[in-house]
N, C-alpha and C positions, 0 to 999 in steps of 0.2 A: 416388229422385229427390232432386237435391238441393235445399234450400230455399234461395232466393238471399238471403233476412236474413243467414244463415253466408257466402254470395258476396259480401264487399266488394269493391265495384273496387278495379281496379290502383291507381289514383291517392289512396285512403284507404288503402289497405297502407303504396306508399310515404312517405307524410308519415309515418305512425306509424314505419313503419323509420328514414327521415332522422330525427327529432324524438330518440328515443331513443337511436340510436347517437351523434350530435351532444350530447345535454343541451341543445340550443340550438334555439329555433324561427327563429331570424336564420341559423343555419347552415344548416339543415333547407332553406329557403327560397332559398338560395343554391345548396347542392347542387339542387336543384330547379327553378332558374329561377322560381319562383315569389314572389308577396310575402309579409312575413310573416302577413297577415289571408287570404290565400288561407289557408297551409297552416292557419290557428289555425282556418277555418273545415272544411277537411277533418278534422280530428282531432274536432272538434263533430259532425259528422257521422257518421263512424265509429261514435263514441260511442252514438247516438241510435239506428244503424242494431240496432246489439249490445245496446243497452238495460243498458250497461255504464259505470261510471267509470273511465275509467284514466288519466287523469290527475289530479295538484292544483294547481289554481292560486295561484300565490303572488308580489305585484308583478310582473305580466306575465309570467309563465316558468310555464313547462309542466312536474310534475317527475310521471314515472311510474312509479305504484302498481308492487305486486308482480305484478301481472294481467297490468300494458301488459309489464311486462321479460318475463316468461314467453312471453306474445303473440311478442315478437316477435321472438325467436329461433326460433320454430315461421314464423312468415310470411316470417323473412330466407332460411331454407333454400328454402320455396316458392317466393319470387321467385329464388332461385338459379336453381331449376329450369325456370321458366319462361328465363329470361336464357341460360342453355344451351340447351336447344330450342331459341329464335329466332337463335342465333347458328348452331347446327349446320342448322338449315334454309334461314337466307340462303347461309352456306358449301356446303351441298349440297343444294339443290332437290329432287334425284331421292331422296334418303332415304338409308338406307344407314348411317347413324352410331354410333361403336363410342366409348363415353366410358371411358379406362383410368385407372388410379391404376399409379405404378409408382417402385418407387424412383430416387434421383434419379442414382446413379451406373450402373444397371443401364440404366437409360433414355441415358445417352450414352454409355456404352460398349460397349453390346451391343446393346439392341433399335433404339434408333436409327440405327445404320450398315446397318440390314438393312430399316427399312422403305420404303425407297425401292421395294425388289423387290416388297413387298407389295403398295405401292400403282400399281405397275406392272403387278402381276398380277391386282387386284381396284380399278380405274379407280373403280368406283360406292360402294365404300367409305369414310367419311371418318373417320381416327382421328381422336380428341382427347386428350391426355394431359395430366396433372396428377400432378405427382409426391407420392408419400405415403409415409410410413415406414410398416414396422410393420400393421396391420389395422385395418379401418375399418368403419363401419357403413353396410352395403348400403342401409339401409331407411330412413337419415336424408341420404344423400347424394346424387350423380346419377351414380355410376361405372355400369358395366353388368359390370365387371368389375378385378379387379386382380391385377397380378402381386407376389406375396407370398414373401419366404424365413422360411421357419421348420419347422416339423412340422403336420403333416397331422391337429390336432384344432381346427381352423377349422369351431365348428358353423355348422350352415344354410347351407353353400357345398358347391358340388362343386369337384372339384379335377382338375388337371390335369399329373402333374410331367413338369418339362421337363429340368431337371439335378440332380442331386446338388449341395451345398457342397462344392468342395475345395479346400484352402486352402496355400499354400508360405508360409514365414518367410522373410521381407525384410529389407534394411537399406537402407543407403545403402553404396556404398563406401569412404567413409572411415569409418564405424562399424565395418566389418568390419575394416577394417584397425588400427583404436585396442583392437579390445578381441580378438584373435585368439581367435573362438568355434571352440572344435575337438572339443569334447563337450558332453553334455549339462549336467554340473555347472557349463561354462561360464557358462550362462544363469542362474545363482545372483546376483540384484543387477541384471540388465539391466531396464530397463523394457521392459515387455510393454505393447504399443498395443492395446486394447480396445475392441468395438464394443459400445453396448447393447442390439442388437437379439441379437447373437450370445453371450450370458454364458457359455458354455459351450466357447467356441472353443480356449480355450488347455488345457485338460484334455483333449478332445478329443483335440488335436494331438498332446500326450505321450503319451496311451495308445493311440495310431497309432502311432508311432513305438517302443512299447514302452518306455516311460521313465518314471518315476515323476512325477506330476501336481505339477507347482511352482504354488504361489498366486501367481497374473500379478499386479505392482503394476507401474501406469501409468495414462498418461493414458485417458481414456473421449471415444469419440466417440457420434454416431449416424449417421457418413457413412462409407464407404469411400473415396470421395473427400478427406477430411478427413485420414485414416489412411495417405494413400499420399501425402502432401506431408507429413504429421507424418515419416515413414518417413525420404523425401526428407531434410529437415532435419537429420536425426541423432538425432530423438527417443527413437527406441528401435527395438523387433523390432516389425514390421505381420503377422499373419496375410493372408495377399491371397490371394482366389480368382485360380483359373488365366489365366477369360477378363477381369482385372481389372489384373494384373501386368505381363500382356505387353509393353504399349511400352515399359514402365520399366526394365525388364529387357535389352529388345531395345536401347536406349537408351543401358544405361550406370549411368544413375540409381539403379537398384536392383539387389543383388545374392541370388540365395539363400543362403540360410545351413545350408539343407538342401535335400539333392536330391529326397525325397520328400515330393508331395502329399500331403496325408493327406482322407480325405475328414471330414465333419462329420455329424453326425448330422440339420441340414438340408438344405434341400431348397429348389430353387426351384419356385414351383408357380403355373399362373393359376389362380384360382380365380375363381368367380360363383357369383350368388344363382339357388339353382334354380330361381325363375321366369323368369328368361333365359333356361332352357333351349331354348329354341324361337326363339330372336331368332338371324336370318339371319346378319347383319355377322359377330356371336360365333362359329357357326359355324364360318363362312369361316376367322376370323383364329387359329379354336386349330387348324383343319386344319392352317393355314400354317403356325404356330406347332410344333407337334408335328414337322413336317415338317424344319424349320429344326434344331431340338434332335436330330434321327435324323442328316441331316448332319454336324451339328459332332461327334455320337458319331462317326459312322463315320470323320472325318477324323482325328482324335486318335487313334484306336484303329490307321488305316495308319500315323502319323506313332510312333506308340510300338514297333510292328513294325521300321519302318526304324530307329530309333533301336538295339534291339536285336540289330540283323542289322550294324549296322556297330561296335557295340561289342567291346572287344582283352578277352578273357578273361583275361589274365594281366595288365591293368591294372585291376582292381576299382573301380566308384567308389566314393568315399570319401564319407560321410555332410554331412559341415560343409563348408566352401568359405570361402577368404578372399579378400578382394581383391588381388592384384598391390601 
């Protein structure tokens, strides 16, 4: 049972939250519609309730101990969480809500053109997404799940994979045409566009392609989004996944500079905290999910058949590719 001494109300949370992140009880008070002898008497309050000091007071200003700073980073995530709940509750009455983390180019280029079907097909369901790089911590945030590229030693999660990494070398069309790449030794001095969630991509690539592993120097992103306008611009060669390239390519914008994907030794995977295991929404959305990735395999897989059935034997394709 809990004791309600440890239950402070919402309203002694939030002054201590505003008071602290502001430095200011005039701010605090502001953000809070409040005055500032309201909030200076909620934080007395607080105080008395904890049997705690965390604040010092010095010429009318509030300044917090190492207690209140500790505090209330542990209470700012709780009211997170409460602030989610009430938001996914008024947005959907009947229940049902699935909170994802995902990254931020995978989220408009892939899972977002597709969840309209989802939510057409599961009406009672309500995603929420927030985009995240990289791995996050299940037990200090409010995700119920995230979809994560990397390798599959994420403890405390289960795992889900949905595609393989496979990545083609890009340019821009006039990069292709200023520096005519026609072999590998070519790429001796180009800059290599580098992601930092992917440190491993461009060794990867060469020993796909059977080619001695060149040390990539270039620029560093954390976006694939960022890397496919670097590309754009003429900055250098972009590693791009398949389902990541396509308009640019289809487009014009971007050219391959090799015909083979190579795949990566990641992986996209949703992963969740196994006590989600049992929560409905999740479920439902890796069903779909799973379902979606069997698709797009099986589409690629008739499109590469065709591809092979109308290719000229006695015209071999050629590895490099330059622009016109």
């Amino acid at each position: 049972m809990r004791q309600r001494r440890f239950l402070p109300s919402t309203s002694l949370l939030l002054a201590l939250d505003a008071v602290v992140r502001h430095g200011s009880v005039t701010a605090a008070a502001s953000e809070l519609n409040l005055t500032q002898s309201t909030v200076s008497r909620l934080i007395l309050s607080l105080e008395d309730q904890l049997d705690r000091k965390l604040f010092t007071r010095e010429r009318r200003r509030l300044i917090p101990n190492s207690a209140a700073l500790t505090y209330q980073r542990e209470i700012a995530r709780a009211l997170d969480i409460v602030h989610r709940a009430s938001m996914s509750l008024v947005a959907n009455p009947d229940g049902g809500t699935l909170t994802l983390a995902v990254p931020p180019t995978f989220a408009s280029r892939w899972l977002g053109p597709r969840l309209g079907r989802f939510m057409g097909e599961n009406p009672g369901i309500l995603i929420n997404m927030s985009t995240r790089i990289g791995r996050l911590d299940f037990d200090g945030e409010v995700f119920d799940a995230a979809i994560y590229c990397g390798l599959d030693d994420w403890e405390g999660v289960n795992y889900l994979k949905l595609f393989k990494e496979k990545v083609t070398a890009c340019v821009s069309p006039a990069f292709a045409a200023l520096h005519r790449l026609e072999c590998f030794e070519d790429l001796e001095g180009i800059p290599m566009l580098q992601l930092e969630s992917l440190p491993n991509a461009w060794p990867d690539w060469f020993r796909g392609q059977g080619a001695k592993p060149a040390a990539p120097s270039g620029m560093l992103m954390d976006q694939f989004s960022m890397m496919i306008q670097a590309a754009i611009a003429g900055l250098g060669i972009a590693l791009l996944p398949d389902y990541l390239a396509q308009i640019e390519i289809s487009e014009g914008r971007l050219v391959p500079v090799f015909e083979q994907a190579v795949p990566l030794r990641e992986a996209y995977w949703l992963v969740w905290p196994k006590r989600k295991d049992g929560d409905v929404p999740l479920r439902v959305f890796r069903s779909w999910l799973e379902r979606c990735c069997r698709a797009d395999s099986d589409s690629a897989a008739q499109e590469q058949g065709s591809a092979h059935r109308v290719a000229r034997p006695d015209h071999p394709s050629q590895g490099f590719v330059n622009a016109p």
